[in-house]
C-alpha positions in Angstrom: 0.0 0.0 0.0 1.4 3.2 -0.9 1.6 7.2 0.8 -1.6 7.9 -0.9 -3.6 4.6 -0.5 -2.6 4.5 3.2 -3.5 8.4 4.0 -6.9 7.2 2.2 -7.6 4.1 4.2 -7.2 6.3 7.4 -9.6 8.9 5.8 -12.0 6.3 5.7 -11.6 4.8 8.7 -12.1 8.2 10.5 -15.2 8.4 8.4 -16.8 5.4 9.5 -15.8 5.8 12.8 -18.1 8.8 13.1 -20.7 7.3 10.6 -21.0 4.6 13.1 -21.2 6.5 15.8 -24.0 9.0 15.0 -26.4 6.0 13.3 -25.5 3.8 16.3 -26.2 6.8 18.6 -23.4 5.6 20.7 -20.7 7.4 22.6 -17.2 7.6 20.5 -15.7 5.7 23.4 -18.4 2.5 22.9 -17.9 2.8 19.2 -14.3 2.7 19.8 -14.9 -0.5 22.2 -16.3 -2.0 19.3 -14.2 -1.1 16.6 -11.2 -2.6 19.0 -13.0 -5.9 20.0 -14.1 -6.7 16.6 -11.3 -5.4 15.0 -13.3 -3.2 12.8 -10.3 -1.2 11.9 -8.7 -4.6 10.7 -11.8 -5.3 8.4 -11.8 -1.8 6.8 -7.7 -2.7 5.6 -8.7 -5.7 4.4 -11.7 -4.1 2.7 -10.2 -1.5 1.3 -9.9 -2.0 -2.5 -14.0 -2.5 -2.3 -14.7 0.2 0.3 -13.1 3.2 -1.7 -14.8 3.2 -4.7 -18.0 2.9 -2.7 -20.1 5.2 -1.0 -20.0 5.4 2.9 -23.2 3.9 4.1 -22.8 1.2 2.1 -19.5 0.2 3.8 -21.1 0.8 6.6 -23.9 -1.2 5.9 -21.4 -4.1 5.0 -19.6 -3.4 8.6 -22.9 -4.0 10.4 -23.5 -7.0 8.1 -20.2 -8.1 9.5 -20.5 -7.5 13.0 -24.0 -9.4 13.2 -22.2 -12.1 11.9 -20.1 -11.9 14.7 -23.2 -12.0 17.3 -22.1 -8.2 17.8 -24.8 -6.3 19.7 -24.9 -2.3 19.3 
């Protein structure tokens, strides 16, 4: 991954963070509790070829999809 993809992947990251955070309606300290146990940020790396050309509510509709298959509850 190069300068440009990597400064990109943290964009979007960041972006989702909050995303998640305001549909959740969850403090940024429970989202972050999530995004650590589940290794969210992880998931977005491996993701990213398909999550940059896509808008960000569907990645984050993909990350929920994710974290219910993980018995994740909000």
């Amino acid at each position: 991954m190069n300068e440009m993809q990597k400064e990109e992947l943290y964009q979007i990251q960041v972006r989702l963070f909050r995303l998640a955070q305001l549909k959740w309606n969850i403090s940024a300290p429970k989202c972050s509790e999530i995004f650590k146990k589940y290794d969210i940020y992880g998931y977005i790396e491996t993701c990213y070829e398909f999550f940059h050309v896509q808008g960000d509510e569907a990645s984050l509709a993909d990350i929920e999809k994710y974290l219910e298959n993980l018995g994740c509850k909000k």
